[in-house]
C-alpha positions, 0 to 999 in steps of 0.5 A: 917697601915690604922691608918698611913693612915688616920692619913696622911688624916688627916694632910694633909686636915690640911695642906689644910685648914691652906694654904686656910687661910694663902692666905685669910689672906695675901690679908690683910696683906698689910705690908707682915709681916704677921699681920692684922688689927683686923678690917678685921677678919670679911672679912678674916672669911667670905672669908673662908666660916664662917658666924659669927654674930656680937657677934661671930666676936667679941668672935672670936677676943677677943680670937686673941687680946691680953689684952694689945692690948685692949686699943690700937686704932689700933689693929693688928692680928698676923697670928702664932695667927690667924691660930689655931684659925681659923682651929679650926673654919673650922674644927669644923664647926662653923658659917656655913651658914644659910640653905635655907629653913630656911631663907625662913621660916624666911622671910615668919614670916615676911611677914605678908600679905603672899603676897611673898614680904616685903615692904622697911618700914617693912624691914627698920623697923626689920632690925634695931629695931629687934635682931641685929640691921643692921648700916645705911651703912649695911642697905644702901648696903643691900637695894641696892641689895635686893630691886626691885627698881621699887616697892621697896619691897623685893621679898624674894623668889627671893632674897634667890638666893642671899643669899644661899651659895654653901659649894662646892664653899666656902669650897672645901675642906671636914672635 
């Protein structure tokens, strides 16, 4: 009996998590014949809750495409494809959201001067010189929001507010 139970738990948080990504996928499918453009995984992934780096996003999709879509300018995203995939994501768990004092320990290695802020020069510089590099248009949109625009440097205690991510509100759903 509880077998039976948590058997039907379980169908049902699947049936759960595959319409929340059916919806994500369709504001996308902008023909109705349930495909997307490969360029818009990575905005369907986030709108799920999933924080994949760039390397990620791209492992994510080589498994969607097919190889003799590879060639092809225009690549599109089945969502019979696209589904298993990303309910396995969700259920396992993957690129979840980077914890708060994490983030905060990372912007403090930065911060040479333990001052609680970052210049725009020193930011600029990290951004694009270090790991994985930010493009100019990442860049522009990340300064945009994360500078004080009468100092132009980044208080990044205040700044972590922006960038912690409430799981409740992302993914209401419990795996």
């Amino acid at each position: 009996m509880r077998r039976r139970t948590a058997k039907r738990f379980c169908n049902g948080k699947v049936a759960e998590i595959e319409k929340k990504i059916r919806e994500a996928f369709e504001v996308f499918d902008r023909e109705s014949n349930k495909t997307v453009d490969a360029r818009d995984i990575g905005c369907i992934v986030r709108s799920l809750g999933c924080f994949p780096s760039e390397v990620e996003l791209h492992e994510l999709l080589a498994k969607l495409v097919e190889k003799e879509e590879e060639e092809e300018a225009t690549r599109f995203i089945h969502l019979e494809k696209f589904l298993p995939v990303m309910t396995k994501v969700l259920l396992d768990r993957s690129y979840w959201p980077i914890r708060e004092d994490v983030l905060l320990h990372a912007f403090e290695a930065l911060d040479e001067n333990k001052c609680g802020y970052i210049t725009k020069e020193d930011l600029v510089k990290y951004l694009t010189e270090e790991g994985e590099p930010f493009t100019q248009e990442e860049m522009e949109e990340m300064l945009s929001v994360a500078l004080d625009p009468e100092t132009d440097t980044l208080h990044y205690r205040d700044y972590l507010s922006k960038l912690v991510v409430d799981e409740a509100k992302i993914f209401p759903f419990h795996v």
